[in-house]
Legacy VTK file of the C-alpha trace (Angstrom):
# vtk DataFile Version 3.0
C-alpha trace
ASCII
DATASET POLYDATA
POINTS 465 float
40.946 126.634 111.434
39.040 129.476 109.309
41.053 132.455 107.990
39.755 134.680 110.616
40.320 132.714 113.445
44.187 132.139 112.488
44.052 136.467 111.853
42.461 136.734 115.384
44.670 134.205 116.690
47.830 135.647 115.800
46.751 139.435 116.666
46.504 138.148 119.622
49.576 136.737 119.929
51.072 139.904 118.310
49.369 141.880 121.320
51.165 139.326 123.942
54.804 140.117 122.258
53.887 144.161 122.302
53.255 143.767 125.849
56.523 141.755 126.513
58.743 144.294 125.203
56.726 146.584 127.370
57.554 144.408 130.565
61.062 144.497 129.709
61.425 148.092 129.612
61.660 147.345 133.816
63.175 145.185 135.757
60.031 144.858 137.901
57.878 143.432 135.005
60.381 141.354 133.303
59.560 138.208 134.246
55.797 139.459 133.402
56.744 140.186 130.059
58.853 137.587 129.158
55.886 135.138 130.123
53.691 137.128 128.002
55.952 136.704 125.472
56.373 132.545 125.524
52.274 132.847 126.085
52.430 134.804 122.569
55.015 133.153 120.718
53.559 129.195 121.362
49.862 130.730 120.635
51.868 131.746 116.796
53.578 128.445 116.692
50.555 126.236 117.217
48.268 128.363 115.087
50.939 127.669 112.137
50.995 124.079 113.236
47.084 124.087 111.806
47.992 126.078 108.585
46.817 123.998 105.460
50.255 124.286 103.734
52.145 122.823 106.682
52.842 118.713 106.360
55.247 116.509 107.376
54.395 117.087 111.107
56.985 114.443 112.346
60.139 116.271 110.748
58.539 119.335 112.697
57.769 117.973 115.983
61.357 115.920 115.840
63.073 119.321 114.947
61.159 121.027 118.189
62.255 118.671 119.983
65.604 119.125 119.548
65.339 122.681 119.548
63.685 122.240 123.049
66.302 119.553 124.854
69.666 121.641 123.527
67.850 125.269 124.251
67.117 124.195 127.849
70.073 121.960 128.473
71.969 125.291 127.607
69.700 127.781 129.666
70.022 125.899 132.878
74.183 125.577 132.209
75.221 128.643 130.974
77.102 130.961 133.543
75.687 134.664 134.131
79.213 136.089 132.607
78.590 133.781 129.643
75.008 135.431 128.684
76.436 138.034 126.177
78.012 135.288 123.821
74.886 132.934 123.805
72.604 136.142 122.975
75.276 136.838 120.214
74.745 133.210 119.117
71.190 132.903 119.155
70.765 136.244 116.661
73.589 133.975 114.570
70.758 131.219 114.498
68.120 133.786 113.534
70.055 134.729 110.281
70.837 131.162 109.374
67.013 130.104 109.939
66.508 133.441 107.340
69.091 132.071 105.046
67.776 128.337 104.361
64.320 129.372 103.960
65.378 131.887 101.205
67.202 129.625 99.933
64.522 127.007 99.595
62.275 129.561 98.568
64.609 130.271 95.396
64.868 126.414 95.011
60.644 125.446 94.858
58.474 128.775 94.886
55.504 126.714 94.621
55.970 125.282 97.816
55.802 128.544 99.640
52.585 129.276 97.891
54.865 132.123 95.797
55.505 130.576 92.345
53.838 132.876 89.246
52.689 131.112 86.375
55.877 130.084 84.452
56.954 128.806 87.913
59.521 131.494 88.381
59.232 134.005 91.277
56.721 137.254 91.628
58.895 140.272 91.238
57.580 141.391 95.144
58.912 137.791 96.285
62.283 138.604 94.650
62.817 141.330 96.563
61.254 140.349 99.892
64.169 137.155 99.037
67.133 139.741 98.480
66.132 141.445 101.159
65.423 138.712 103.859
68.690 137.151 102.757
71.527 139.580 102.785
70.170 140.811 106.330
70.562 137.083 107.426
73.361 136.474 106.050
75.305 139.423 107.748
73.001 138.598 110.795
74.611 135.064 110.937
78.104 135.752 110.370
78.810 139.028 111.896
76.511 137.378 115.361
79.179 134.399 114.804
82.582 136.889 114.843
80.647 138.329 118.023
80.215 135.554 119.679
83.845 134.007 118.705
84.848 137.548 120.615
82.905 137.360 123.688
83.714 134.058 124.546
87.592 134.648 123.737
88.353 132.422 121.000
88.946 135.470 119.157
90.864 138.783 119.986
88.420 141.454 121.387
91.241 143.756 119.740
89.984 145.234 116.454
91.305 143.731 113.293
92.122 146.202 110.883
93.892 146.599 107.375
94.673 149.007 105.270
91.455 149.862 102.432
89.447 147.923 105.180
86.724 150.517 104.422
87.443 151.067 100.710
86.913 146.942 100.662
83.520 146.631 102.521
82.296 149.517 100.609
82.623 147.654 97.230
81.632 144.407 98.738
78.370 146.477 99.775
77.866 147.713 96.173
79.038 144.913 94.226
76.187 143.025 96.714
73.385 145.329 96.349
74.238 145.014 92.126
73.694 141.316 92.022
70.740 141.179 94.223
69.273 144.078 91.987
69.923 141.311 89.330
68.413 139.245 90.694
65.158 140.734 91.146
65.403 141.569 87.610
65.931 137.846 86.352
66.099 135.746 88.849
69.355 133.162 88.921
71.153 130.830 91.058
74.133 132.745 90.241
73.185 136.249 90.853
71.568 134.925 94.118
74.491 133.062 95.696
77.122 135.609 94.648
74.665 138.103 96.522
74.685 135.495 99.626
78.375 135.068 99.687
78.872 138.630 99.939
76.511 138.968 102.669
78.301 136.058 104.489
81.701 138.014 103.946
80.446 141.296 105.436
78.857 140.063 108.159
82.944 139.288 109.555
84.485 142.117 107.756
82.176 144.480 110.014
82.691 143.100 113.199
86.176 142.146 113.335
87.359 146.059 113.371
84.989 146.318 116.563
86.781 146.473 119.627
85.422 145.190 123.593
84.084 148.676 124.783
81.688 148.224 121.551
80.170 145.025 122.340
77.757 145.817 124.266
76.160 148.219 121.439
77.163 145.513 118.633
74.910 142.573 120.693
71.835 145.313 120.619
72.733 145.896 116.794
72.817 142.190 115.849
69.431 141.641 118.029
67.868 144.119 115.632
69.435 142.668 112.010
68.047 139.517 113.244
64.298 141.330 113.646
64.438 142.602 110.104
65.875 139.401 108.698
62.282 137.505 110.059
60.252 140.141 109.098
61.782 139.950 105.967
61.083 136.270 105.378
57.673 136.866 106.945
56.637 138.301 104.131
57.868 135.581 101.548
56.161 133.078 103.508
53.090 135.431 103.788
52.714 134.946 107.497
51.626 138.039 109.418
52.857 137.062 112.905
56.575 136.793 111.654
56.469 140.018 110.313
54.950 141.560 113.306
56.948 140.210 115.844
60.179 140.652 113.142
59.234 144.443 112.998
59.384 144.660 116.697
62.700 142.941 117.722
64.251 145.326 114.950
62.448 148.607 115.504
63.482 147.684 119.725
66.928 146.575 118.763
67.537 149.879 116.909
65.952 152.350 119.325
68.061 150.210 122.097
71.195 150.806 119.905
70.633 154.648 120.003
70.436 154.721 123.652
73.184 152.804 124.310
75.308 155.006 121.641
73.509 158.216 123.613
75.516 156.771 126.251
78.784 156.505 124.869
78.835 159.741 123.124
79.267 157.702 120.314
76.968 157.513 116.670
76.081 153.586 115.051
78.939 155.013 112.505
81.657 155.438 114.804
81.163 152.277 116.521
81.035 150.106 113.175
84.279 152.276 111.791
86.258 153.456 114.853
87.545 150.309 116.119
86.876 151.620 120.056
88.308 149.621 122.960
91.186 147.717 120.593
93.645 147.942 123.848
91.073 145.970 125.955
92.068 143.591 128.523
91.013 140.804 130.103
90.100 140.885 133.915
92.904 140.381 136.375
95.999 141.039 133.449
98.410 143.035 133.609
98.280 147.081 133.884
99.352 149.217 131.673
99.972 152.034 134.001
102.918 153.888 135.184
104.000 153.966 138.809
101.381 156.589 140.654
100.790 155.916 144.106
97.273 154.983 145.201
95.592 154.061 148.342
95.433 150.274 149.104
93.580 149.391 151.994
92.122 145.977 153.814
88.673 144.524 153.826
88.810 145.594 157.379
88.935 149.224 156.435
86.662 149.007 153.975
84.123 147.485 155.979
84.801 150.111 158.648
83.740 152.830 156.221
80.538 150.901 154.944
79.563 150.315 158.423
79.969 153.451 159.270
78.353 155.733 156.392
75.054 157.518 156.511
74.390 156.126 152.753
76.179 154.097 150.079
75.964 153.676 146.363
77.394 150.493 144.753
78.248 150.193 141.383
78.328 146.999 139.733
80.415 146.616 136.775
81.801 143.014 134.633
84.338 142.098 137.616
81.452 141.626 139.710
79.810 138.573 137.086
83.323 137.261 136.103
83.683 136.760 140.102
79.704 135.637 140.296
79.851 137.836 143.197
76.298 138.903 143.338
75.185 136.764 145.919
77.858 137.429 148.048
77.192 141.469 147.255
73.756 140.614 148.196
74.335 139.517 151.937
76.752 142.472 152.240
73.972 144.783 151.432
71.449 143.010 153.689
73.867 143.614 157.112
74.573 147.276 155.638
70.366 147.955 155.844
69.926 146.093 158.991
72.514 148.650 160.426
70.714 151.410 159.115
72.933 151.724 156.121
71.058 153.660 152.903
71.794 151.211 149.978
71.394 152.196 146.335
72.792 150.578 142.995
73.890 152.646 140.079
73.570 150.967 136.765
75.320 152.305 133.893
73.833 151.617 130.083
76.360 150.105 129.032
78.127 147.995 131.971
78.406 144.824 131.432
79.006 143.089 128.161
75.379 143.503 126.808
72.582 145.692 127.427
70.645 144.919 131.014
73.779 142.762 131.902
73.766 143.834 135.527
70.101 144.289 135.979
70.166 140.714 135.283
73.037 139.887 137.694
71.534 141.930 140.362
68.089 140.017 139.958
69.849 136.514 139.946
70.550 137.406 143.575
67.104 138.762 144.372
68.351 142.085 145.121
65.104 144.615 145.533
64.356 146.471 142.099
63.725 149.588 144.297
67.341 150.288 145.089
68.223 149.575 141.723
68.413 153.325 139.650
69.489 154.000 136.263
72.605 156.631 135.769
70.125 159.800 135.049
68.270 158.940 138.126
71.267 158.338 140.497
74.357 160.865 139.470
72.472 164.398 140.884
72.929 161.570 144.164
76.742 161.079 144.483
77.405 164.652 145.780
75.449 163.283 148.953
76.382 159.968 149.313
79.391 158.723 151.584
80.674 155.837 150.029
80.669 154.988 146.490
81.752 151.563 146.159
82.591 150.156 143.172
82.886 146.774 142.069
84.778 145.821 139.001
83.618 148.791 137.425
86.263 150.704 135.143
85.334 152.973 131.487
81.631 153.463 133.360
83.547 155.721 136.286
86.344 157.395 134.326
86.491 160.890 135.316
88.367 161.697 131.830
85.414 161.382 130.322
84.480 164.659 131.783
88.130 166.138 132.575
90.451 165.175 129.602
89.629 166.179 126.030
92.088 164.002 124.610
90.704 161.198 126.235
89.152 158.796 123.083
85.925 158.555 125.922
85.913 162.075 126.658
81.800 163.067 126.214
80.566 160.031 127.558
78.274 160.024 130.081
79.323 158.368 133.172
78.048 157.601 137.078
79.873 160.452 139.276
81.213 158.421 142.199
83.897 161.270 142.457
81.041 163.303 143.660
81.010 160.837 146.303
83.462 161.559 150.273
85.128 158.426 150.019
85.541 156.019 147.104
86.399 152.533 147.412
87.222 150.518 144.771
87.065 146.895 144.577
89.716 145.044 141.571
91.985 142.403 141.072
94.585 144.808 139.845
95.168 148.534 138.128
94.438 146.621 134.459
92.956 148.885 131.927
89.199 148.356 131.022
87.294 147.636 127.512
88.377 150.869 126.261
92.285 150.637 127.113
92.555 153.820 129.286
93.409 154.321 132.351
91.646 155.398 135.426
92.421 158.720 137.211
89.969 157.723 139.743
91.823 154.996 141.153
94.240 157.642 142.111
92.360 160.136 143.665
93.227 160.987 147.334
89.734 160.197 148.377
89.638 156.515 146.760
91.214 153.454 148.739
91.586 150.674 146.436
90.801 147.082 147.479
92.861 144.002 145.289
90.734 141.347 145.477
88.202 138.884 143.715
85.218 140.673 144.003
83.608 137.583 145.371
86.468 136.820 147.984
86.498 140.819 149.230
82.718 140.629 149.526
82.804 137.740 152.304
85.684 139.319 153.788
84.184 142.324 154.318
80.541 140.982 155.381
82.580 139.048 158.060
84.336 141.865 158.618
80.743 144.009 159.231
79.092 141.265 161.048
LINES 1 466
465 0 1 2 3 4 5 6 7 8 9 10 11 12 13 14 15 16 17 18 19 20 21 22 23 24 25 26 27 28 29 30 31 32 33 34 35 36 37 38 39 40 41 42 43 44 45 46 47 48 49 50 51 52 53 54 55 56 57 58 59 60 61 62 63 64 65 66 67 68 69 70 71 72 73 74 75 76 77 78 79 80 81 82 83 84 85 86 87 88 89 90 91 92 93 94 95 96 97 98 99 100 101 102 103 104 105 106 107 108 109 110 111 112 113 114 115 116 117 118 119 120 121 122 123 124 125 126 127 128 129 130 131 132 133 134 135 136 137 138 139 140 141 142 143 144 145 146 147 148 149 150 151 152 153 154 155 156 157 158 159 160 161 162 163 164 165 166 167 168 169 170 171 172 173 174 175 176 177 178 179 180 181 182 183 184 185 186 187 188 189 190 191 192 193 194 195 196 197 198 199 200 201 202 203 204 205 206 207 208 209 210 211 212 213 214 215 216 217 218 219 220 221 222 223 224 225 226 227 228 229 230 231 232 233 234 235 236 237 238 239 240 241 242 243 244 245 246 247 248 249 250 251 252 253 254 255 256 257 258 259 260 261 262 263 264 265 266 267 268 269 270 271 272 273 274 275 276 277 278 279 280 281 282 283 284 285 286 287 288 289 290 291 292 293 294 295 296 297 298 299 300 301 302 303 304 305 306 307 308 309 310 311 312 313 314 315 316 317 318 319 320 321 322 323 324 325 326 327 328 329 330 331 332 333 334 335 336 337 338 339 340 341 342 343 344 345 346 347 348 349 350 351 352 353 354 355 356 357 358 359 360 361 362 363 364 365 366 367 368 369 370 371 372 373 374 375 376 377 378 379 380 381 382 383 384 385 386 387 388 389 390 391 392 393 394 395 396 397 398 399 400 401 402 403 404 405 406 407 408 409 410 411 412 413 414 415 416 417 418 419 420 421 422 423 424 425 426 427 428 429 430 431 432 433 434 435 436 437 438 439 440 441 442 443 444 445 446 447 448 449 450 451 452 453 454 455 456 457 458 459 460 461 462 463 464
C-alpha cells in the first residue's frame, strides 16, 4: 500500500473516531457512534497490518486473538454495576501497552525506525519516550488502585498520611529530573528510575481519593490514557495513534471539567481533598441519629404514582446494584398507559462513572425522550407531583443548597424538594459516597420506602396494575 493511500486511509479512519465521540455526546446516537468508531478503529488496525515495518504476523494475529476471546468473554459477563471497574481497568491496559513499547523502544531504536547514526536515540524520540512513559505509567497504576476501589478489594475511604503531599511533590520533581536526564544522555538507569516513579505516583494519587470522586477520577484516567497513545504515536511515527490519542485525552479532560462543574469542585480539590472518605456501601448501616421520617408501603406509594398528574424519577447507584431497570421499566410503561407524565432526571455524576445511568436506562430500552439532563429538568420539579427517587443520595441533598458547612454545599443538584410529594426508594437511612446525611429523607413531604429497589419496583407495578 503507497504512502498516500495508508495517509488517506487513516484520515479516514480519524474522521470515523471524530464522529464517534460526536454520537456519544447523546444517548440517541450512541450506538451510531460507537459503530463508527469500531468501523474506524479496524480500518487503522488493518492499514498498519500492511505497513512495511510490521513482520511476524502470527505473534500478531495470535495476540488479537486473545485480545478478542477474553475482551468479549468479559463484555457479554460483566454486570451493569460492574462497568465502572472494567473501564478503570481497560485505561490500566492502555498505560501498560504505553509502557512496553517505550520500553522496547529504549531497548532497539532501530526497530522502530528511530535509531540516529551511533544507534542511540534522536533527542525528539527521547522526549516523545519520557513523555509517553511517565503518562503510562501513572495511567496503569493509578487505573489499577481505581479499579482495586470500585470493585471493593480496596477501601473506597481515602488513604492518607502525614507529608502525603510534601512526598508526591518530590516524587514529581525527582521524576521530571531523571527523565530530563534522560533526554540529555540517554540511560537505562535514568530511564527506569523515571518509570518507577511514575509507577509509584500513579497509587500515591489515587489512594487519598475517596467514592464521591470516582466518578471524576474514571473520566481523568480515560484521558491520561489518550495522552499516553498519543504520546507513543509519535515514537512509532504513526499518525492515527496520535489522532485518535489526542481525542480520548482532549474528551477525557473537557469531560473531567464538566463533571467537576458539577460538583462544585476543581481537578485540584478532587486529587488533594480526599472527598467522600466516610462512604458506605449500599444497604450498611446509617450513621444517623434518631429523626423521625415517613415510612410508607408499596401500596401507598403506588397509590400516589397512580394517581399524579406527572412524575419525575431519579435513578441513582441503588437502582444498578439492585439491576432494577427492567423492573423500573414496566413500572413506567403502566404509569403512561394510565396517563401518567413520565420523565427521568439524570444527574452528571450519578452513578459510579460518567453516563452510568444513561447506560442503565438504555439496557432496559427506556425511550431517550423522557430521559433529561439536570439543567434541562430542575426549572421542572416545582410542577411535578411525585419525585421518586431510586437509590439516589449526594445527587438530591438539599444541603448542598441550605447548609454552608456542608463539605457538598455549592454543588449542583436535581431539586426533587421542589417536587408535592417525594418518595424515596432505599434499603436503609445509610449515608451516600460523600458520608453526609440526607435532610431530604426527613422532610414532611417525603415518605420513604425500605426496600431493594428491584423488589419495591414489582411490588408496586403489582400494586398499580
Amino acid at each position: 500500500m503507497s504512502a498516500n493511500m495508508v495517509a488517506l486511509a487513516y484520515l479516514i479512519a480519524a474522521v470515523l473516531i471524530i464522529l464517534a465521540l460526536k454520537g456519544l455526546s447523546s444517548p440517541e446516537s450512541s450506538r451510531r457512534g460507537n459503530l463508527f468508531g469500531m468501523i474506524g478503529m479496524l480500518i487503522a488496525v488493518l492499514v498498519t497490518l500492511q505497513l512495511p515495518g510490521v513482520q511476524n504476523y502470527a505473534w500478531i494475529l495470535g495476540a488479537l486473538a486473545v485480545g478478542a476471546v477474553a475482551g468479549g468473554s468479559v463484555a457479554r459477563k460483566i454486570p451493569m454495576t460492574h462497568m465502572p471497574q472494567l473501564v478503570a481497568f481497560m485505561h490500566s491496559l492502555v498505560g501498560l501497552a504505553a509502557v512496553l513499547i517505550a520500553v522496547s523502544a529504549v531497548y532497539d531504536p532501530a526497530a522502530y525506525g528511530i535509531a540516529a547514526d551511533d544507534g542511540g536515540l534522536h533527542l525528539a524520540s527521547r522526549i516523545e519516550l519520557f513523555l509517553g512513559t511517565f503518562i503510562g505509567a501513572i495511567t496503569f497504576t493509578a487505573s489499577l488502585v481505581a479499579f482495586a476501589k470500585l470493585q471493593g478489594l480496596l477501601s473506597g475511604t481515602p488513604v492518607t498520611f502525614k507529608g502525603q503531599h510534601f512526598v508526591n511533590l518530590m516524587l514529581g520533581i525527582v521524576m521530571m529530573i531523571a527523565g530530563i536526564v534522560f533526554c540529555i544522555d540517554p540511560s537505562w538507569s535514568s530511564f527506569l528510575l523515571m518509570l518507577a516513579i511514575a509507577l509509584v505516583l500513579g497509587v500515591l494519587l489515587i489512594i487519598p481519593i475517596g467514592g464521591a470522586d470516582m466518578p471524576v477520577i474514571v473520566s481523568m484516567l480515560n484521558s491520561y490514557s489518550g495522552w499516553a497513545a498519543a504520546g507513543i504515536g509519535f515514537t512509532l511515527g504513526n499518525n492515527m495513534l496520535i489522532i485518535a490519542g489526542a481525542l480520548v485525552g482532549s474528551s477525557g479532560a473537557i469531560l473531567s471539567y464538566i463533571m467537576c462543574k458539577a460538583m462544585n469542585r476543581s481537578l485540584f480539590n478532587v486529587l488533594l481533598g480526599g472527598f467522600g472518605g466516610q462512604a458506605s456501601t449500599v444497604g450498611g448501616a446509617a450513621t444517623v441519629g434518631d429523626r423521625p421520617v415517613q415510612a410508607g408501603a408499596a401500596e401507598d406509594a403506588a397509590f400516589l404514582l397512580k394517581n399524579a398528574r406527572s412524575v419525575i424519577i431519579v435513578p441513582g447507584y441503588g437502582l444498578a446494584v439492585a439491576r432494577a431497570q427492567h423492573a423500573l421499566k414496566e413500572v413506567v410503561d403502566s404509569l403512561i398507559a394510565s396517563g401518567v407524565n413520565v420523565k427521568f432526571a439524570i444527574h452528571p455524576v450519578a452513578g459510579r462513572m460518567p453516563g452510568h445511568m444513561n447506560v442503565l436506562l438504555a439496557e432496559a430500552d427506556v425511550p431517550y425522550d423522557i430521559v433529561y439532563e439536570m439543567d434541562e429538568i430542575n426549572p421542572e420539579f416545582s410542577d411535578t407531583d411525585v419525585a421518586l427517587v431510586l437509590g439516589a443520595n449526594d445527587v438530591v441533598n438539599p444541603a448542598a443548597k441550605t447548609d454552608s458547612s456542608s463539605p457538598i454545599y455549592g454543588m449542583p443538584i436535581l431539586e426533587v424538594t421542589k417536587a408535592n410529594h417525594v418518595l424515596v426508594v432505599k434499603r436503609s437511612l445509610s449515608v451516600g459516597y460523600a458520608g453526609l446525611d440526607n435532610d431530604l429523607f426527613y422532610m414532611d413531604k417525603t415518605m420513604m420506602l425500605f426496600d431493594d429497589a428491584k423488589k419495591a419496583c414489582e411490588t408496586i407495578l403489582h400494586a398499580i396494575d
